[in-house]
Structures are given as structure tokens and as C-alpha cells.
PDB file of N, H, CA, C and O in Angstrom:
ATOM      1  N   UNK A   1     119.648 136.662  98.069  1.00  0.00           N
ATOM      2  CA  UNK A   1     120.320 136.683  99.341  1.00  0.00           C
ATOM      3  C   UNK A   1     121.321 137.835  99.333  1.00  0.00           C
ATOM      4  O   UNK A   1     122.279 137.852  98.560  1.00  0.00           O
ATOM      5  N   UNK A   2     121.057 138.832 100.252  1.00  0.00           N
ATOM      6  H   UNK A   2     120.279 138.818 100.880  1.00  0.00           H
ATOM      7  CA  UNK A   2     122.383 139.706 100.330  1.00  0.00           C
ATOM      8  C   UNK A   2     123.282 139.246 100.626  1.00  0.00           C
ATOM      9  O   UNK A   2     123.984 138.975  99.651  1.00  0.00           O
ATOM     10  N   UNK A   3     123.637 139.015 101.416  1.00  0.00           N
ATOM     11  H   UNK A   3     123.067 139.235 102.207  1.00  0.00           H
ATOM     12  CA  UNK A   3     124.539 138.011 102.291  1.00  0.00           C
ATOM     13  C   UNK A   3     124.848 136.610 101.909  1.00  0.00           C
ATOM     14  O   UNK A   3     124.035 135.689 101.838  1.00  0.00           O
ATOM     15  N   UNK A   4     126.230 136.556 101.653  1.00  0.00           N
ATOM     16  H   UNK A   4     126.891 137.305 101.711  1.00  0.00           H
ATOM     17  CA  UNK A   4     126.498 134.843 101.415  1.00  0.00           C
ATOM     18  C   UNK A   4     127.705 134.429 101.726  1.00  0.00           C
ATOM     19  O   UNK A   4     128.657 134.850 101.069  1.00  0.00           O
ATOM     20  N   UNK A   5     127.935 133.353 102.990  1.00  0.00           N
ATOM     21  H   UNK A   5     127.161 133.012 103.524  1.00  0.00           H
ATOM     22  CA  UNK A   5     128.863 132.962 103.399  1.00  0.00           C
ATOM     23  C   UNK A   5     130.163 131.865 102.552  1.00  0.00           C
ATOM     24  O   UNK A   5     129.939 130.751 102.081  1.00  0.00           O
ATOM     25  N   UNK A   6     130.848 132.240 102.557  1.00  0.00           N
ATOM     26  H   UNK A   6     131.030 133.146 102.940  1.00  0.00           H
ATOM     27  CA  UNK A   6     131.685 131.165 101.883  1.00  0.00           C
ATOM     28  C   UNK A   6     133.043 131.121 102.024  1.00  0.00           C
ATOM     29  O   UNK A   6     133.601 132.218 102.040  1.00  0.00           O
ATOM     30  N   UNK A   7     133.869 129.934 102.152  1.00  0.00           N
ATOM     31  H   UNK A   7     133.415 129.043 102.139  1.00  0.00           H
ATOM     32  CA  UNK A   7     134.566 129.780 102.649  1.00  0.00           C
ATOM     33  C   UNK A   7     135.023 130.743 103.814  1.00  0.00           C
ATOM     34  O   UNK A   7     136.008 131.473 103.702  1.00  0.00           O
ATOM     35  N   UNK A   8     134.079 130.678 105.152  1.00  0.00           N
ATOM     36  H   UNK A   8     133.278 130.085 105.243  1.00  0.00           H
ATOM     37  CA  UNK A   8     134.644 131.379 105.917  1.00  0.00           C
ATOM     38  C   UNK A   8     134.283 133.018 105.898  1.00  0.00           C
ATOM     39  O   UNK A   8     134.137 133.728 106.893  1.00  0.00           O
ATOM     40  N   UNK A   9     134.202 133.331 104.815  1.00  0.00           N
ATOM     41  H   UNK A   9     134.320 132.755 104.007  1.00  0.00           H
ATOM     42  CA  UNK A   9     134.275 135.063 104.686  1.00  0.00           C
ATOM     43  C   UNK A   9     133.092 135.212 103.951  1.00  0.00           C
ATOM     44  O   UNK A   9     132.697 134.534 103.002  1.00  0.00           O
ATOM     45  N   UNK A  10     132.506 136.298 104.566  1.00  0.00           N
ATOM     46  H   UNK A  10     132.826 136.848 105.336  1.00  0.00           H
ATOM     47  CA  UNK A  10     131.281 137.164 103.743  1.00  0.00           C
ATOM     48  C   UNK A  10     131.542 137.722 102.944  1.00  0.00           C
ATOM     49  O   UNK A  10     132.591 138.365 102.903  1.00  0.00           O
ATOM     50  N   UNK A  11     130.470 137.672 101.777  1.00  0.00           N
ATOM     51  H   UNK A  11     129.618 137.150 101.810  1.00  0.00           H
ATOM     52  CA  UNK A  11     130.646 138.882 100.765  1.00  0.00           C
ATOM     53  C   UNK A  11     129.148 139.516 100.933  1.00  0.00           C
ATOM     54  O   UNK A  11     128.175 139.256 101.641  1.00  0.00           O
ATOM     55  N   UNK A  12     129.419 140.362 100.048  1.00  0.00           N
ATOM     56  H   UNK A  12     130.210 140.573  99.473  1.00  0.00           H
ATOM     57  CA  UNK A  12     128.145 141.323  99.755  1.00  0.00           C
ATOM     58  C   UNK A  12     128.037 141.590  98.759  1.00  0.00           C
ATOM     59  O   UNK A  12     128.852 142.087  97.982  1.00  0.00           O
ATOM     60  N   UNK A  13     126.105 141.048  98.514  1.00  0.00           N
ATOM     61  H   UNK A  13     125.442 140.645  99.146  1.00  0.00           H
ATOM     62  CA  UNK A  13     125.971 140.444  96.949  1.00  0.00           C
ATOM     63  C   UNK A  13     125.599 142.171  96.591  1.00  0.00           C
ATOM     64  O   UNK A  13     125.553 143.187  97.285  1.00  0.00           O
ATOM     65  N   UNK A  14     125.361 141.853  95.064  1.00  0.00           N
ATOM     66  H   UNK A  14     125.399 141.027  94.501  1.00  0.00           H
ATOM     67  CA  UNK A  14     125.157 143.250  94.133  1.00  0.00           C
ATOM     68  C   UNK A  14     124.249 143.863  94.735  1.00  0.00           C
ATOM     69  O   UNK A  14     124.542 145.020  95.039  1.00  0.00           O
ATOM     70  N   UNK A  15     123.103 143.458  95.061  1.00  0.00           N
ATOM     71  H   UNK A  15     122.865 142.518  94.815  1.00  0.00           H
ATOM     72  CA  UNK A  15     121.891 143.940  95.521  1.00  0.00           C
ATOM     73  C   UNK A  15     122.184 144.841  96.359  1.00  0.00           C
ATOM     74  O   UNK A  15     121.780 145.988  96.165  1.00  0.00           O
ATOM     75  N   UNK A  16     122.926 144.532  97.439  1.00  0.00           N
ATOM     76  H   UNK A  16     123.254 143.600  97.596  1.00  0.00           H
ATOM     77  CA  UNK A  16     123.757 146.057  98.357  1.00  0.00           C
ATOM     78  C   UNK A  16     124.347 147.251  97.713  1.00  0.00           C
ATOM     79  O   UNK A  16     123.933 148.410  97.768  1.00  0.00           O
ATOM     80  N   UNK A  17     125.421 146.763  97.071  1.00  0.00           N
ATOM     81  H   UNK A  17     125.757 145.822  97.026  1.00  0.00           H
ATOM     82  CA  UNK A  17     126.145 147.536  96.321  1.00  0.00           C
ATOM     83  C   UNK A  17     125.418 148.457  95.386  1.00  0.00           C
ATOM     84  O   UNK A  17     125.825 149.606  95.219  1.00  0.00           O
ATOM     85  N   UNK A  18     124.130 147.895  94.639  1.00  0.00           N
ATOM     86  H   UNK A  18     123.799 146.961  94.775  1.00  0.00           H
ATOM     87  CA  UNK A  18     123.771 148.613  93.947  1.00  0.00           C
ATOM     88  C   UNK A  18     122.533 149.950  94.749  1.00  0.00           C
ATOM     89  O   UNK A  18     122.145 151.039  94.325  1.00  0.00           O
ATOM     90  N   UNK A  19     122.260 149.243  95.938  1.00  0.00           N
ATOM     91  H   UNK A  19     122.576 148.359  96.283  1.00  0.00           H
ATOM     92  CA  UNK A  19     121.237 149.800  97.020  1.00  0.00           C
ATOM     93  C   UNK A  19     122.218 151.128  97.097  1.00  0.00           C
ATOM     94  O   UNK A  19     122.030 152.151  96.439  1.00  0.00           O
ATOM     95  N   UNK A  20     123.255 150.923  97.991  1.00  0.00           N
ATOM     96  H   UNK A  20     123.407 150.092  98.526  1.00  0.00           H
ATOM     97  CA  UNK A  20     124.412 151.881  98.499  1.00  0.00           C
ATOM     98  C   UNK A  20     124.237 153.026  97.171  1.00  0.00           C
ATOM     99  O   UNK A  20     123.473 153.988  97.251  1.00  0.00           O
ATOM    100  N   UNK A  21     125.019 152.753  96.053  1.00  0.00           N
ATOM    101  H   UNK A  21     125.639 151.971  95.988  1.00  0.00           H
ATOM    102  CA  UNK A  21     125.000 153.502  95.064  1.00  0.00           C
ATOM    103  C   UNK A  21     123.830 154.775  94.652  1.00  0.00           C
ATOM    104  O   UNK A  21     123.847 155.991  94.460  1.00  0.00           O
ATOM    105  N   UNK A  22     122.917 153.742  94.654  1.00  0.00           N
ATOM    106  H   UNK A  22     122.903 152.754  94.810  1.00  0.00           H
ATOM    107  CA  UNK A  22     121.508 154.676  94.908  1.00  0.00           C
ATOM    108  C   UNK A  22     121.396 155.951  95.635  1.00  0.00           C
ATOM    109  O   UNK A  22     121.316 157.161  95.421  1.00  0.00           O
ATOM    110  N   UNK A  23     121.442 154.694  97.051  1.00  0.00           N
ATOM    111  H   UNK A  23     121.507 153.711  97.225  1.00  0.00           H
ATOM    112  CA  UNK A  23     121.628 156.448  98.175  1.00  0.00           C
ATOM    113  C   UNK A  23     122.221 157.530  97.822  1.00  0.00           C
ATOM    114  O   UNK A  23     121.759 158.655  97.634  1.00  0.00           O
ATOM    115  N   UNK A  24     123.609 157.003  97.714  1.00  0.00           N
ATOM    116  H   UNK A  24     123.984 156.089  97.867  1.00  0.00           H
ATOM    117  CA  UNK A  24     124.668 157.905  97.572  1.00  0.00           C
ATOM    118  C   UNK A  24     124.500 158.894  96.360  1.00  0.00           C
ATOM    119  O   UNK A  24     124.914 160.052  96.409  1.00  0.00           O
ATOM    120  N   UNK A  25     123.712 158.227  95.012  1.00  0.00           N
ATOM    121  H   UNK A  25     123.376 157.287  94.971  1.00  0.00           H
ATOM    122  CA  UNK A  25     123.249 159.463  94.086  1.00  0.00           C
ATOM    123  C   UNK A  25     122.675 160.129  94.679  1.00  0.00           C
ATOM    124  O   UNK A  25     123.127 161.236  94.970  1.00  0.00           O
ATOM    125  N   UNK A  26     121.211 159.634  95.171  1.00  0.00           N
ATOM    126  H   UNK A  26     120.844 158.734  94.934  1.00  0.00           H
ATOM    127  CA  UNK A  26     120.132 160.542  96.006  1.00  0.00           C
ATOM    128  C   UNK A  26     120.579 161.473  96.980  1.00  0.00           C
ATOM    129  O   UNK A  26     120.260 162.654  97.116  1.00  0.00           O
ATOM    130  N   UNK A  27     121.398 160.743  97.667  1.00  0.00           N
ATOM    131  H   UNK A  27     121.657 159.784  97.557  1.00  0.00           H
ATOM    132  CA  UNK A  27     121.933 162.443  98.955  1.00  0.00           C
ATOM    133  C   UNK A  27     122.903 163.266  98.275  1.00  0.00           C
ATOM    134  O   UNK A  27     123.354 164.321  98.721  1.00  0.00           O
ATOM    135  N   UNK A  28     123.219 162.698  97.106  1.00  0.00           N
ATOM    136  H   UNK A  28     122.852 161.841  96.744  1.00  0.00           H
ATOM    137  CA  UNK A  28     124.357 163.798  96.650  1.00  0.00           C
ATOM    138  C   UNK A  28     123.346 165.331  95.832  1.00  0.00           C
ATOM    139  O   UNK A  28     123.406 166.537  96.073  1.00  0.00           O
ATOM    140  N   UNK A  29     122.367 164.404  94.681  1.00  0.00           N
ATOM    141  H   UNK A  29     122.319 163.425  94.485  1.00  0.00           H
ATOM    142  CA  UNK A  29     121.824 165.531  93.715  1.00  0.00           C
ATOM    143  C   UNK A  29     120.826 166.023  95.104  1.00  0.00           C
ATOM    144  O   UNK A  29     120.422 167.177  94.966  1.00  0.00           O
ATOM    145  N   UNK A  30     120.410 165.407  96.282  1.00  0.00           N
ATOM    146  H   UNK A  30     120.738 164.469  96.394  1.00  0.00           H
ATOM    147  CA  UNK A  30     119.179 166.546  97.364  1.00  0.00           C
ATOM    148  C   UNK A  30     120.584 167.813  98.003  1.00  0.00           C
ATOM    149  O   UNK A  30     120.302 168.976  98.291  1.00  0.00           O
ATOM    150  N   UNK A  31     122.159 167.180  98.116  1.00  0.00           N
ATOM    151  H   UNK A  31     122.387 166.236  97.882  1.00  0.00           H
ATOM    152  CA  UNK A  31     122.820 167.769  98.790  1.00  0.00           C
ATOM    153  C   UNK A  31     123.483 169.440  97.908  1.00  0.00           C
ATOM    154  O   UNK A  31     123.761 170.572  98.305  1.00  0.00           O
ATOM    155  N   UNK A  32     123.493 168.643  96.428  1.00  0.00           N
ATOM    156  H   UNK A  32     123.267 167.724  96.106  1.00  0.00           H
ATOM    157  CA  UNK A  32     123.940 169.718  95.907  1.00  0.00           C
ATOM    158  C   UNK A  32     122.890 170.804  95.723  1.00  0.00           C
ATOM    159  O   UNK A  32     123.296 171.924  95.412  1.00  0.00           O
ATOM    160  N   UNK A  33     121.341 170.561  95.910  1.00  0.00           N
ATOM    161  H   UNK A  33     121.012 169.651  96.163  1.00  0.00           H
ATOM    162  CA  UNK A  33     120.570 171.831  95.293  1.00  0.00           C
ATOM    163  C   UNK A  33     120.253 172.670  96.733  1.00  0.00           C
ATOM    164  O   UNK A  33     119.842 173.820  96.883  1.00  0.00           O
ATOM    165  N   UNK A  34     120.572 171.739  97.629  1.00  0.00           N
ATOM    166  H   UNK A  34     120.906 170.804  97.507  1.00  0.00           H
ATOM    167  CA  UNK A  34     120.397 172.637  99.230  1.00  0.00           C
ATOM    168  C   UNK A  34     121.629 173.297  99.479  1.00  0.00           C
ATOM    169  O   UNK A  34     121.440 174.290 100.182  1.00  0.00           O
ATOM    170  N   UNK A  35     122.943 173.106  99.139  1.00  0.00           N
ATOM    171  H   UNK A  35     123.096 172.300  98.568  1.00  0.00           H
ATOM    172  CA  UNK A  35     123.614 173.894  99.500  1.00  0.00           C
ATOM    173  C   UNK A  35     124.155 174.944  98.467  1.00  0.00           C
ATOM    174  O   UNK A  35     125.128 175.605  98.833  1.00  0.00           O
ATOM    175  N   UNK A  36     123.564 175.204  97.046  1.00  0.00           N
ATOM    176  H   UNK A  36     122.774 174.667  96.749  1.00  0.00           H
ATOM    177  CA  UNK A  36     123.250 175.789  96.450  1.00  0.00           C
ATOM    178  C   UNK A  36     122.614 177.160  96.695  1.00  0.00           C
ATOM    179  O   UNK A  36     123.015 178.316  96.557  1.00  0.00           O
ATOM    180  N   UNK A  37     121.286 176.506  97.181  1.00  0.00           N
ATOM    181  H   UNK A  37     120.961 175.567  97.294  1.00  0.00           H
ATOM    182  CA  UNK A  37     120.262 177.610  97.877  1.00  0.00           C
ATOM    183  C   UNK A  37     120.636 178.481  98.923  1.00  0.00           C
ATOM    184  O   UNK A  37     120.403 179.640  99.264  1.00  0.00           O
ATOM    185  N   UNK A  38     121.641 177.013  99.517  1.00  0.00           N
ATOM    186  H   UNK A  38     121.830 176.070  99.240  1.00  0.00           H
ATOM    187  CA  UNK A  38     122.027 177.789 100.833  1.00  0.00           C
ATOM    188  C   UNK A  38     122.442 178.801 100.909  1.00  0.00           C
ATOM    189  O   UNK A  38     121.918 179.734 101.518  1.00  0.00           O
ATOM    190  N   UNK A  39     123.749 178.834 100.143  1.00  0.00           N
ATOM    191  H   UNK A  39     124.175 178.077  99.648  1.00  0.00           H
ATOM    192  CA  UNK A  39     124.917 179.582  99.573  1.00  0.00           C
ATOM    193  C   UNK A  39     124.032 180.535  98.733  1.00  0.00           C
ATOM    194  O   UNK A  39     124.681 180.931  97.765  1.00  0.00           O
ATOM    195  N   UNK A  40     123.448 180.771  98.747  1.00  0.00           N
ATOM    196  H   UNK A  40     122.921 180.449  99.533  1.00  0.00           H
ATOM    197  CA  UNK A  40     122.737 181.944  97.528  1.00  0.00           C
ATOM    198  C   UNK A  40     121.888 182.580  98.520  1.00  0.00           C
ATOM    199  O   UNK A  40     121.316 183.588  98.107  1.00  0.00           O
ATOM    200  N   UNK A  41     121.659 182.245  99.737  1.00  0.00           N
ATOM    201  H   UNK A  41     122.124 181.427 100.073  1.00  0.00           H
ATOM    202  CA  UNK A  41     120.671 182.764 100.310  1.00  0.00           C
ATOM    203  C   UNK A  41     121.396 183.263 101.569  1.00  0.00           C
ATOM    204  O   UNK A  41     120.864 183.910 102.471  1.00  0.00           O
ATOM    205  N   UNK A  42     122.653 182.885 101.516  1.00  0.00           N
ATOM    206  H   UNK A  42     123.086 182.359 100.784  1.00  0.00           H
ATOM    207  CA  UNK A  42     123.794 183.433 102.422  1.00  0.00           C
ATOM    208  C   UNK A  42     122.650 182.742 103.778  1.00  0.00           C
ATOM    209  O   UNK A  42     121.731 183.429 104.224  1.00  0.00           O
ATOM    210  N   UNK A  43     122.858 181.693 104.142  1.00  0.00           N
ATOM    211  H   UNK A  43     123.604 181.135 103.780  1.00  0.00           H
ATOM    212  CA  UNK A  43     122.468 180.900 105.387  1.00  0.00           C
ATOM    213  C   UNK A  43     123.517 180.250 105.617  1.00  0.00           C
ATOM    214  O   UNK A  43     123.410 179.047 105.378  1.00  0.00           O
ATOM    215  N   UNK A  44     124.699 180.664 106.071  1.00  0.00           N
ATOM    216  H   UNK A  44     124.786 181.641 106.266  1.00  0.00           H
ATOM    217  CA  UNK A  44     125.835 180.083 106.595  1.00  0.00           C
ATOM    218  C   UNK A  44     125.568 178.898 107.545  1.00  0.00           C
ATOM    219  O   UNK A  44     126.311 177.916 107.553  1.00  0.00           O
ATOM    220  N   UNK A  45     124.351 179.030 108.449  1.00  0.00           N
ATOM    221  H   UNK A  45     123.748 179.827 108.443  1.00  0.00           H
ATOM    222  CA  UNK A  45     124.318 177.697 109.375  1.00  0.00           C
ATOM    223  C   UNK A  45     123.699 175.951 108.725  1.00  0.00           C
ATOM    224  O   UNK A  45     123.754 174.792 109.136  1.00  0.00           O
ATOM    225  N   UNK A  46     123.151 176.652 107.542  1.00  0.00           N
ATOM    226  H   UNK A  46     123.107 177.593 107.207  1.00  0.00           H
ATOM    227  CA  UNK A  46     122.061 175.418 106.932  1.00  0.00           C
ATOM    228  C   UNK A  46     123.635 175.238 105.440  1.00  0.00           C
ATOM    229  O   UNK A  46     123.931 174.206 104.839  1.00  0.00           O
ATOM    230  N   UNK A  47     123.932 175.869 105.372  1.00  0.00           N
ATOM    231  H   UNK A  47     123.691 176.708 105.860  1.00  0.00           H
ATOM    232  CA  UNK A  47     125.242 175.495 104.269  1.00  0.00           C
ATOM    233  C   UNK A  47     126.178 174.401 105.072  1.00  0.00           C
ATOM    234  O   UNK A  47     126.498 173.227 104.886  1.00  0.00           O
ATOM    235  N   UNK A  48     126.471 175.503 106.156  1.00  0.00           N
ATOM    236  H   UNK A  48     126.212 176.456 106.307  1.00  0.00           H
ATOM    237  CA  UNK A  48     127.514 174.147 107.115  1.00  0.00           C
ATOM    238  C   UNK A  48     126.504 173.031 107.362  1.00  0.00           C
ATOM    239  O   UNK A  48     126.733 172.028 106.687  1.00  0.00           O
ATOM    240  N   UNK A  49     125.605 172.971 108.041  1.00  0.00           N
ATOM    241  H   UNK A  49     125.419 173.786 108.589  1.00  0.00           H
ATOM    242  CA  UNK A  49     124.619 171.818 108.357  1.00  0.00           C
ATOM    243  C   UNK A  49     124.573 170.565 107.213  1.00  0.00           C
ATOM    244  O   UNK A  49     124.817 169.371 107.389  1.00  0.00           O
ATOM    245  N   UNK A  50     124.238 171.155 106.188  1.00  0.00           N
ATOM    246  H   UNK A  50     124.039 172.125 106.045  1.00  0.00           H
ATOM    247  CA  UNK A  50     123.864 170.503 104.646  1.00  0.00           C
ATOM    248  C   UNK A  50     125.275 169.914 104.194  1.00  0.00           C
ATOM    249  O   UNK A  50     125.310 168.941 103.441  1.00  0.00           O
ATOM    250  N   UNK A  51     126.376 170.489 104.640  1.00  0.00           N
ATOM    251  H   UNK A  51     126.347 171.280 105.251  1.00  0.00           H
ATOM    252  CA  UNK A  51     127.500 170.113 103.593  1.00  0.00           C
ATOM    253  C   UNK A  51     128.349 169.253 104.971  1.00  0.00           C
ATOM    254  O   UNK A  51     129.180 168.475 104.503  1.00  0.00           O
ATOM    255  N   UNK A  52     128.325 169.238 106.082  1.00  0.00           N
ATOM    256  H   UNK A  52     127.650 169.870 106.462  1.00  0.00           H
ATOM    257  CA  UNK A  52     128.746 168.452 106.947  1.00  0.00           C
ATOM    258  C   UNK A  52     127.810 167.026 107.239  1.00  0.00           C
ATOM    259  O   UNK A  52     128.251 165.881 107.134  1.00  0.00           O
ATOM    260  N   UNK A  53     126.779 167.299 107.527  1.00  0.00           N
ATOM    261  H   UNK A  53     126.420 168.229 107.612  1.00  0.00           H
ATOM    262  CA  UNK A  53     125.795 165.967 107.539  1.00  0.00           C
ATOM    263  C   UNK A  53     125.395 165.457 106.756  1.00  0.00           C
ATOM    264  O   UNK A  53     124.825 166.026 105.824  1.00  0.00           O
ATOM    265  N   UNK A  54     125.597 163.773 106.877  1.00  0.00           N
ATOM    266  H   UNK A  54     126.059 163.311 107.634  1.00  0.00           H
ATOM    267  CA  UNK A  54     125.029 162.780 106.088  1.00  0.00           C
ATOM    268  C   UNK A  54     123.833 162.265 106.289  1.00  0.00           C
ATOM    269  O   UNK A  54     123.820 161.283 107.031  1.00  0.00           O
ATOM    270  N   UNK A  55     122.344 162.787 105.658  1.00  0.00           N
ATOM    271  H   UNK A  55     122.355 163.585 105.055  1.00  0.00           H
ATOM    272  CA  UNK A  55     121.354 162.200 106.386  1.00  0.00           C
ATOM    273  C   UNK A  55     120.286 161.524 105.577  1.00  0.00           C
ATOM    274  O   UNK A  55     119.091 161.392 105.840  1.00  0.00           O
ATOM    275  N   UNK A  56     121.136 161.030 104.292  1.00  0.00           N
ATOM    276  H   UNK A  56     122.107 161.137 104.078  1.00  0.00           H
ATOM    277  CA  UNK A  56     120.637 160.537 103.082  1.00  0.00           C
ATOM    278  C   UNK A  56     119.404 161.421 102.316  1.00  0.00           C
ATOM    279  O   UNK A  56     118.682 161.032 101.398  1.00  0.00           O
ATOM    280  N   UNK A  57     119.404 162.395 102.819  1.00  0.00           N
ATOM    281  H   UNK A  57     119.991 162.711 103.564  1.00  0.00           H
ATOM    282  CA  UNK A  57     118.823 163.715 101.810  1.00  0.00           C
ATOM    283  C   UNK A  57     117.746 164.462 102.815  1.00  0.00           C
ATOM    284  O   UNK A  57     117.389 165.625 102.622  1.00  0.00           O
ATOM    285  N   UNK A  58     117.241 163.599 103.982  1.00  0.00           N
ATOM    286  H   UNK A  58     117.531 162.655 104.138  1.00  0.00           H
ATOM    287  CA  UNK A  58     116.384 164.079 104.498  1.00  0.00           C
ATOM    288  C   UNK A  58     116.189 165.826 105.348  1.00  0.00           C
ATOM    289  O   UNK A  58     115.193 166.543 105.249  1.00  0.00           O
ATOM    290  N   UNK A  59     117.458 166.135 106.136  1.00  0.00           N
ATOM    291  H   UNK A  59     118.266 165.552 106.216  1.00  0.00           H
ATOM    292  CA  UNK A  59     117.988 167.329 106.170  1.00  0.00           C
ATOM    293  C   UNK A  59     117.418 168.614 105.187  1.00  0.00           C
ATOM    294  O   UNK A  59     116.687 169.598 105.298  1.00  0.00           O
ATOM    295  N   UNK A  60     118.189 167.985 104.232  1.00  0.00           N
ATOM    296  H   UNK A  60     118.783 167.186 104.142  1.00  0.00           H
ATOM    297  CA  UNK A  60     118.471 168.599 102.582  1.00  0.00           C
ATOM    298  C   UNK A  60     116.699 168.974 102.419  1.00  0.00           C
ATOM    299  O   UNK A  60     116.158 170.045 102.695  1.00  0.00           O
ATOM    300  N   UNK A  61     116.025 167.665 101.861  1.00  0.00           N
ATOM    301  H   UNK A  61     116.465 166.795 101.637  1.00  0.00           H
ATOM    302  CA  UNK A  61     114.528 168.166 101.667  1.00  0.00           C
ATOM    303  C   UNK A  61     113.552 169.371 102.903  1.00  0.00           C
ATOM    304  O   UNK A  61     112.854 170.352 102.645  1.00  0.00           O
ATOM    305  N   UNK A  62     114.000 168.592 104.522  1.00  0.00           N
ATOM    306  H   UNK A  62     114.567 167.796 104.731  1.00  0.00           H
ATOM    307  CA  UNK A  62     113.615 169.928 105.032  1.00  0.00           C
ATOM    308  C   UNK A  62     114.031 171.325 104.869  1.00  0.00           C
ATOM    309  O   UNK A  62     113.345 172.330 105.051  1.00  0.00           O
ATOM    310  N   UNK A  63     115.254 171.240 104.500  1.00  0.00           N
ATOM    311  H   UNK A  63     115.811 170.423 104.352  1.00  0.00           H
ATOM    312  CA  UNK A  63     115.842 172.795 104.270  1.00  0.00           C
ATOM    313  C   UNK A  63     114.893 173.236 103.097  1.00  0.00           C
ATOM    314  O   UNK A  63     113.887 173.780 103.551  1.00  0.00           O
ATOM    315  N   UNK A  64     114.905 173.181 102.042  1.00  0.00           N
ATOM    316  H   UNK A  64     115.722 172.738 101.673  1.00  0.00           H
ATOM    317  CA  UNK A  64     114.149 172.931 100.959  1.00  0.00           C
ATOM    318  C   UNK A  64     112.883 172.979 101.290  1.00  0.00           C
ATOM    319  O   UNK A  64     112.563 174.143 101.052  1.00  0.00           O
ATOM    320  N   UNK A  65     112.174 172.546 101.605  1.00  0.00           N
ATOM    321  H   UNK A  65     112.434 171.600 101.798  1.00  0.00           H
ATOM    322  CA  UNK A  65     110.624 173.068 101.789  1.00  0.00           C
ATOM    323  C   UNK A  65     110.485 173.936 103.262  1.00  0.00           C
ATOM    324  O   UNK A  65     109.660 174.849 103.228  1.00  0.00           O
ATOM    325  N   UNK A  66     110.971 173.801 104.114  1.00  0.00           N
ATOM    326  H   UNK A  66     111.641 173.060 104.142  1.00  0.00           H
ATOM    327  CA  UNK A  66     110.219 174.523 104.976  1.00  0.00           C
ATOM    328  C   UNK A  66     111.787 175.953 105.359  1.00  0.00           C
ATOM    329  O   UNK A  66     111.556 176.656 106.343  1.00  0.00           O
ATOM    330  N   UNK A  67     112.545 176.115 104.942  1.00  0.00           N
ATOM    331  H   UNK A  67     112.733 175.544 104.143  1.00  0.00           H
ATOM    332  CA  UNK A  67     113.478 176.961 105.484  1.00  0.00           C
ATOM    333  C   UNK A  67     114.479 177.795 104.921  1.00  0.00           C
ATOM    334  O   UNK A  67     115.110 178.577 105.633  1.00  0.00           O
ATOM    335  N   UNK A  68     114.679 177.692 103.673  1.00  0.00           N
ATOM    336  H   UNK A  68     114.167 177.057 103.095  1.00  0.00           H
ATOM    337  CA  UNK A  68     115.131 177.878 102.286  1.00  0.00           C
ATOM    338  C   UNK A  68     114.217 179.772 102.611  1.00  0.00           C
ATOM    339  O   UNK A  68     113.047 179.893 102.974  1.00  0.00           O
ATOM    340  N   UNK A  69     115.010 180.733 102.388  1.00  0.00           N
ATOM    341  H   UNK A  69     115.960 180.635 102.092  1.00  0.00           H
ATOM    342  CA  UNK A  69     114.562 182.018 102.098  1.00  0.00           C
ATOM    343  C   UNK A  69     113.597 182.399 101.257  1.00  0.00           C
ATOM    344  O   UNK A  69     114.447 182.548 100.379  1.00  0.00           O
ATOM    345  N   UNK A  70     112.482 182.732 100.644  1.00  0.00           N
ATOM    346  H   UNK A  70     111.792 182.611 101.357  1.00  0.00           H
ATOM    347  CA  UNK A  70     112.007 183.278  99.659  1.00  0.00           C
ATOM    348  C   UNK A  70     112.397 184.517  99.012  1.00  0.00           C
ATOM    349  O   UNK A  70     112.284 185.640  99.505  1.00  0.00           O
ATOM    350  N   UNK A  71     112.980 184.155  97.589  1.00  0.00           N
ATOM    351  H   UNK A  71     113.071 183.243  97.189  1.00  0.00           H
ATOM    352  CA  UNK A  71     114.149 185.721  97.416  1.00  0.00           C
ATOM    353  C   UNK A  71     112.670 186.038  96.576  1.00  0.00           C
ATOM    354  O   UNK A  71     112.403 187.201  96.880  1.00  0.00           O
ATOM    355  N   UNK A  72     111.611 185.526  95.669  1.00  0.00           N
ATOM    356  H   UNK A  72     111.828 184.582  95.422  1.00  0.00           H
ATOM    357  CA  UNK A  72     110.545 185.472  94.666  1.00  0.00           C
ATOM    358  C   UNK A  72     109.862 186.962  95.316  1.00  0.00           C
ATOM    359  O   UNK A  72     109.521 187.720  94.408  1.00  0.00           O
ATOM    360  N   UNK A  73     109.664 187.384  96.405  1.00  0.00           N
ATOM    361  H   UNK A  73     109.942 186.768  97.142  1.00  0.00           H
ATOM    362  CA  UNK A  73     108.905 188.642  96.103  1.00  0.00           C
ATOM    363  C   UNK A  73     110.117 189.925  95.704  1.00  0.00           C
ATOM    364  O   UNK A  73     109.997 190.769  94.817  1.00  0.00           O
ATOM    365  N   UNK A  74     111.249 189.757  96.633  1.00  0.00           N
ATOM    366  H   UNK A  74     111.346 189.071  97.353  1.00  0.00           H
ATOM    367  CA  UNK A  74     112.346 190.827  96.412  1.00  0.00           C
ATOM    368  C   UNK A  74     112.884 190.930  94.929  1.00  0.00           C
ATOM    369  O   UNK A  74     114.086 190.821  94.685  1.00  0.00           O
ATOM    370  N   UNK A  75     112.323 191.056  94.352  1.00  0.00           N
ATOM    371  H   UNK A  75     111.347 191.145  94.550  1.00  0.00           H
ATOM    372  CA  UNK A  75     113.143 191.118  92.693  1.00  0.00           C
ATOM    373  C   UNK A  75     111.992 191.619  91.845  1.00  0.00           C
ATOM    374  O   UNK A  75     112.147 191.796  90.636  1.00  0.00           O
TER     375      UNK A  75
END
């Protein structure tokens, strides 16, 4: 049960807490390698985008596959 009433007041069992936690790793390590890229690829709008929005990584992975610069032929 997530949820369990008692005396009056809710709590919130581990199972949340540990759910939450999760996310919060997951959008952090998708957040740090997109605005990484970002910042290296000098995309000022997808850096602000990436480092202002919370979108539990999904953002992050589109930047990352479809929008992310290719620096691989210039070098």
C-alpha cells in the first residue's frame, strides 16, 4: 500500500520515497550529460532549456539523440 491512513494523517510508505529517489537520479545523470553537450556545443537555448526544465529526462534524451551538434566530422 502506498498510502496509509492513520490516526487521521497520511503517510507515505517507502515504496514512494524510494520511486521519487529513482527519478530524481535518472533526470539528474540524463540532465548532467545534456547540458554538458550543450555547453560544449555552445547551444545556449537547449543549455537553458535542459538546466531550467524538469521533465524527468525526457527533454534531455531528445536533445541527445535528435539535436545535440555533430562535432565527429570537424576534428
Amino acid at each position: 500500500m502506498l498510502f496509509s491512513h492513520y490516526n487521521g494523517h497520511f503517510s507515505v510508505s517507502n515504496g514512494w520515497v524510494t520511486l521519487l529517489a529513482l527519478l530524481a537520479i535518472w533526470e539528474l545523470v540524463w540532465k548532467l550529460i545534456a547540458l554538458w553537450r550543450a555547453g560544449r556545443n555552445n547551444q545556449l537555448g537547449w543549455f537553458l532549456a535542459v538546466g531550467i526544465l524538469n521533465t524527468a529526462g525526457i527533454l534531455e534524451i531528445i536533445y541527445l539523440i535528435f539535436f545535440q551538434k555533430d562535432n565527429s566530422s570537424s576534428k
